[in-house]
C-alpha positions in Angstrom: -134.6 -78.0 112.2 -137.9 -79.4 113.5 -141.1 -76.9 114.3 -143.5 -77.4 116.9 -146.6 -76.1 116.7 -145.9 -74.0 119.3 -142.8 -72.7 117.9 -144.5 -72.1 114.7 -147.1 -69.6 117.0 -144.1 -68.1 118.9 -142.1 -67.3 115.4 -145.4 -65.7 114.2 -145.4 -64.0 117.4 -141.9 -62.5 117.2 -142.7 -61.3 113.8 -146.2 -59.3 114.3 -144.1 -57.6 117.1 -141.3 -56.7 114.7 -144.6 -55.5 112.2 -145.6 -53.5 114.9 -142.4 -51.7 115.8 -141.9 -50.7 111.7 -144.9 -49.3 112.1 -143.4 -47.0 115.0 -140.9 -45.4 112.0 -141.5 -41.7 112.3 -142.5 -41.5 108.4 -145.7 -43.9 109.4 -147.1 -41.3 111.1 -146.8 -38.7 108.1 -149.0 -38.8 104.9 -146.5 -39.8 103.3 -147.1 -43.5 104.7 -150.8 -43.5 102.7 -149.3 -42.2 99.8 -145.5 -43.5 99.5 -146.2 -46.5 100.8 -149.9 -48.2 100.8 -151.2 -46.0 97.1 -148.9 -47.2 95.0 -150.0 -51.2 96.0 -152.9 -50.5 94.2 -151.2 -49.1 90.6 -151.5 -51.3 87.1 -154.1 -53.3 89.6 -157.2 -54.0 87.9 -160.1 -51.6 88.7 -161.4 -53.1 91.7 -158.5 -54.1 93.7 -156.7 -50.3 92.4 -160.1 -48.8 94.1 -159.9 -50.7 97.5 -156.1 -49.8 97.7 -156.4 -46.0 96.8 -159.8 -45.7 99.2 -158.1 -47.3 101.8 -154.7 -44.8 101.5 -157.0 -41.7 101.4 -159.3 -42.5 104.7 -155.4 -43.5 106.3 -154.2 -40.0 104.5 -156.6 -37.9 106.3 -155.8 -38.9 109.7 -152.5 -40.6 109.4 -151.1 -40.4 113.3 -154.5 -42.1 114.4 -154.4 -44.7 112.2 -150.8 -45.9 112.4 -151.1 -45.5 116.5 -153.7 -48.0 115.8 -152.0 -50.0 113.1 -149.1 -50.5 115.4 -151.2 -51.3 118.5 -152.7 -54.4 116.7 -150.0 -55.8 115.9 -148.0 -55.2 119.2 -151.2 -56.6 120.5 -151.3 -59.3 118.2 -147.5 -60.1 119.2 -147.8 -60.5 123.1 -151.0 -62.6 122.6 -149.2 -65.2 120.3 -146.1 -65.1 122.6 -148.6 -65.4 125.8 -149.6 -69.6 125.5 -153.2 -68.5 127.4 -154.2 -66.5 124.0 -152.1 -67.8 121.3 -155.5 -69.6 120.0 -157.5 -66.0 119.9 -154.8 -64.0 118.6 -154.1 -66.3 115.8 -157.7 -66.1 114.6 -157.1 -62.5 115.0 -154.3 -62.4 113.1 -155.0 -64.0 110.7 -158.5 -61.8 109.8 -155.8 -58.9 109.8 -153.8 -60.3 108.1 -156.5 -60.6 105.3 -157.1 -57.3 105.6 -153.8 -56.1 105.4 -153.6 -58.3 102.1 -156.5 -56.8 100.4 -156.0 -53.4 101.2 -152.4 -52.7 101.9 -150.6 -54.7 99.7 -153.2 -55.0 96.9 -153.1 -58.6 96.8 -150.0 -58.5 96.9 -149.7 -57.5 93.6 -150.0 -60.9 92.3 -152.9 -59.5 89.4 -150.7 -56.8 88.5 -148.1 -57.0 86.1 -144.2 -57.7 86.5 -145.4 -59.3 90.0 -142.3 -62.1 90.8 -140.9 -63.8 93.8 -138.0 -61.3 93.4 -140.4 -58.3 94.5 -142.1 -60.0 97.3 -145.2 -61.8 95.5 -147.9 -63.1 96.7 -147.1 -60.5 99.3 -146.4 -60.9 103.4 -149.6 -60.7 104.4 -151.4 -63.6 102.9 -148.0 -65.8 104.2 -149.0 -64.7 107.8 -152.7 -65.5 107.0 -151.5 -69.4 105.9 -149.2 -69.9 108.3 -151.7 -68.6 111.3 -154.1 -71.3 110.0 -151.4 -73.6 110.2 -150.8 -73.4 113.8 -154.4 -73.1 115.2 -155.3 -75.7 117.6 -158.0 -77.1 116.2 -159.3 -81.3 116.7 -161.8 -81.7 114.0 -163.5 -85.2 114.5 -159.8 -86.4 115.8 -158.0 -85.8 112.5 -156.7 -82.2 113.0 -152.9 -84.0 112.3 -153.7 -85.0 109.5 -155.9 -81.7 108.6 -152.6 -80.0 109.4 -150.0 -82.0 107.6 -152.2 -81.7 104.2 -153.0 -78.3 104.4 -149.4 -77.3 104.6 -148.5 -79.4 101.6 -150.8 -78.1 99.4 -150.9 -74.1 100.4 -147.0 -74.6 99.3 -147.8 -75.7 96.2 -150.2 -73.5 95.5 -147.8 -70.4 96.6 -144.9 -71.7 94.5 -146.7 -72.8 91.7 -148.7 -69.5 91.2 -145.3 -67.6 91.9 -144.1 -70.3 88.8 -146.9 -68.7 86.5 -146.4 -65.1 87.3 -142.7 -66.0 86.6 -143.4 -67.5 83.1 -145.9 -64.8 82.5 -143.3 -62.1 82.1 -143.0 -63.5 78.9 -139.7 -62.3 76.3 -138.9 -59.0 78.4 -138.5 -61.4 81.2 -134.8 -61.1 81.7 -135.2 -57.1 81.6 -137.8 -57.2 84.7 -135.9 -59.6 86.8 -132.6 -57.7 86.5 -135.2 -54.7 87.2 -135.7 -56.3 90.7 -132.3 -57.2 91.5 -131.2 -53.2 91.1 -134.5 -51.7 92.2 -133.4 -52.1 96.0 -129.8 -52.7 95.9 -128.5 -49.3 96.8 -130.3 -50.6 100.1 -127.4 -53.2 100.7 -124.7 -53.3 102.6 -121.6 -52.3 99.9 -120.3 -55.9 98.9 -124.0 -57.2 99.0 -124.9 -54.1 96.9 -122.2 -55.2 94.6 -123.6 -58.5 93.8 -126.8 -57.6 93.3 -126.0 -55.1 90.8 -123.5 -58.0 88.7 -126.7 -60.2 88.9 -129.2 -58.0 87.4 -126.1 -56.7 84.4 -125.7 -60.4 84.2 -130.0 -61.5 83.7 -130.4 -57.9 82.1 -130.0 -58.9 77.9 -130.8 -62.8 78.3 -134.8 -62.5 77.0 -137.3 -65.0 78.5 -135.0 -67.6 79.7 -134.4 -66.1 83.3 -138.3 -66.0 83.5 -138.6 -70.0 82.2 -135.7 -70.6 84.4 -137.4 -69.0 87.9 -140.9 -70.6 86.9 -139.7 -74.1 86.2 -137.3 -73.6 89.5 -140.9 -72.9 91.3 -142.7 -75.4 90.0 -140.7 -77.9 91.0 -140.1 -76.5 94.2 -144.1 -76.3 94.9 -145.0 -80.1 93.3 -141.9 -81.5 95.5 -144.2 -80.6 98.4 -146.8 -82.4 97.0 -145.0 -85.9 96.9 -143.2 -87.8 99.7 -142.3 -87.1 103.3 -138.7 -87.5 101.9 -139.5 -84.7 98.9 -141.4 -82.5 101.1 -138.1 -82.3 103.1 -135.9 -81.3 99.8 -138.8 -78.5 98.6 -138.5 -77.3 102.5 -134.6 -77.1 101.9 -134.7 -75.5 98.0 -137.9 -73.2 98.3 -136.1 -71.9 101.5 -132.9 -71.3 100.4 -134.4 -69.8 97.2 -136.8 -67.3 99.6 -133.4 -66.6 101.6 -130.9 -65.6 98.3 -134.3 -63.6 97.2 -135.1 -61.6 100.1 -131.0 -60.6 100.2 -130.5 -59.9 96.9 -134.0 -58.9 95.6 -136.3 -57.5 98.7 -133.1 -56.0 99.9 -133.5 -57.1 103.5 -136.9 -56.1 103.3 -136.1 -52.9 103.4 -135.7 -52.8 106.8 -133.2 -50.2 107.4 -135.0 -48.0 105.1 -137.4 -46.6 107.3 -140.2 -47.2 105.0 -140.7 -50.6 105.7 -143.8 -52.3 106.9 -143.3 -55.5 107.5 -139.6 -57.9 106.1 -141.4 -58.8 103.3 -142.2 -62.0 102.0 -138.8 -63.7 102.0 -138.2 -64.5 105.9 -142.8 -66.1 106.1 -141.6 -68.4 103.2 -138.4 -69.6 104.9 -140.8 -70.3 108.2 -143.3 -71.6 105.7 -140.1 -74.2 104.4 -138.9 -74.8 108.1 -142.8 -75.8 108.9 -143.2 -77.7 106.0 -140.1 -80.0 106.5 -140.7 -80.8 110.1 -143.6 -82.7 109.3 -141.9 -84.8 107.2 -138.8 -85.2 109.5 -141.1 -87.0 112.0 -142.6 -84.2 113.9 -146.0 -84.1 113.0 -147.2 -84.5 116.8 -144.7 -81.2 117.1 -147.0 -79.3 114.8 -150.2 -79.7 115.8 -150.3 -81.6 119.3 -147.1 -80.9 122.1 -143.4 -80.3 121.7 -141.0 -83.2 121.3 -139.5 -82.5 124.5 -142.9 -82.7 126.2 -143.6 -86.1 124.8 -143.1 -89.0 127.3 -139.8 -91.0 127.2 -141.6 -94.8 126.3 -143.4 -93.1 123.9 -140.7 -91.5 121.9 -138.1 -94.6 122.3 -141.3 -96.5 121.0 -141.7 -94.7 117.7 -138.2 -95.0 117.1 -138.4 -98.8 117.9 -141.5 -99.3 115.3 -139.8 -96.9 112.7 -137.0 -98.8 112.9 
């Protein structure tokens, strides 16, 4: 699969809208969306980041139908103008200062200070994937290296996310195997029944194995997030694993994201880090100009047919 940059946008695009109609669930509009949903970001947090997130779900608890009207109007908002070319470049700025936002004092930095914070239950949290990505498909020429701006950047934000995801993994220390089975049955009475099923043999499966389920998932993300540091060729096989991984995770651990619980926000972190994988291996599958200049199919004919020629 090869990304333009202008699919990347467009894919960002689709995704604030779907952001914005969760946000439409009748339970936003309730109290219980500040308090079931946004307070308990902020618990086993350390001080500061607990007192954003519990100030934040008590101004949004005292006027909860105004706020989520306007919560789901930005992101609507910030939808159309990534799907509409003529303001794709404003709305990703936009988005990606809400996204920020959204990081700090909705998901609590997405937990990632806390304890027992894993891939499995959506670290480093969705927002701060929208954020990364949105950076990744500005438009921006600085001094007539923005490819190469681009290319780089990508690489090493995926190291850095699996690599951190590798030490909260390894951080969970003997009880590791306990927690991770913890996340594989926390949501899977969400499932569908035979996907329910699994998830359930999983976690009875990690649930008495001690800390080797925790060295196994931070050595597996390690290596996925150095691989993106190394060849074009390598970038391509962490694209492929980290996906894949980010795919069985958000199925079997994030449940689907929740969607069809009616609580959910946004899908969570698994699907970002799949278009985070499919972004990262088009650049290394030859479609650099895709990312950050035009489409392949916009690129002229001789100019195409020559690449191939001096690759060749």
């Amino acid at each position: 699969m090869r990304l333009s940059r202008r699919g990347l946008q467009l894919a960002l695009g689709v995704l604030w809208l779907l952001d914005g109609a969760l946000q439409l669930q009748p339970v936003m509009f309730t109290r219980q969306f500040a308090r079931g949903i946004i307070e308990p970001a902020g618990s086993g947090q350390p001080a500061l980041v607990h007192w954003l997130v519990t100030s934040a779900a008590a101004v949004i608890g005292a006027r909860p139908v105004l706020f989520d009207a306007l919560f789901a109007s930005v992101q609507l908002l910030l939808g159309i103008g990534l799907l509409w070319r003529r303001t794709s470049q404003g709305a990703l700025v936009a988005s990606i200062s809400w996204a920020l936002g959204v990081w700090i004092f909705g998901e609590g930095l997405g937990g990632v200070l806390g304890s027992g914070a894993t891939l499995l239950n959506g670290a480093p949290g969705a927002a701060i994937l929208y954020a990364l990505l949105g950076l990744a498909a500005l438009d921006v020429d600085w001094r007539g290296r923005h490819l190469a701006v681009a290319s780089r950047f990508l690489a090493i934000a995926w190291a850095v996310i699996w690599t951190a995801l590798a030490a909260l993994a390894l951080a969970l220390g003997a009880n590791a195997g306990g927690q991770i089975a913890a996340s594989f049955r926390a949501n899977a009475s969400a499932l569908p029944g035979l996907l329910e099923v699994h998830a359930n043999a999983l976690a009875a499966l990690l649930q008495h194995d001690g800390a080797l389920p925790g060295i196994a998932l931070g050595l597996a993300c390690a290596l996925i997030g150095l691989a993106g540091l190394w060849t074009d060729r390598w970038r391509v096989v962490a694209g492929v694993a980290g996906g894949s991984f980010a795919l069985f995770t958000w199925v079997f651990a994030e449940a689907l994201g929740g969607i069809g619980t009616g609580k959910a926000t946004d899908p969570n972190s698994g699907p970002l880090l799949v278009l985070f994988a499919v972004a990262l291996s088009s650049q290394s599958l030859g479609a650099r100009r895709q990312l950050v200049a035009t489409p392949l199919a916009d690129a002229p004919v001789h100019e195409m047919s020559g690449s191939r020629s001096h690759a060749a």
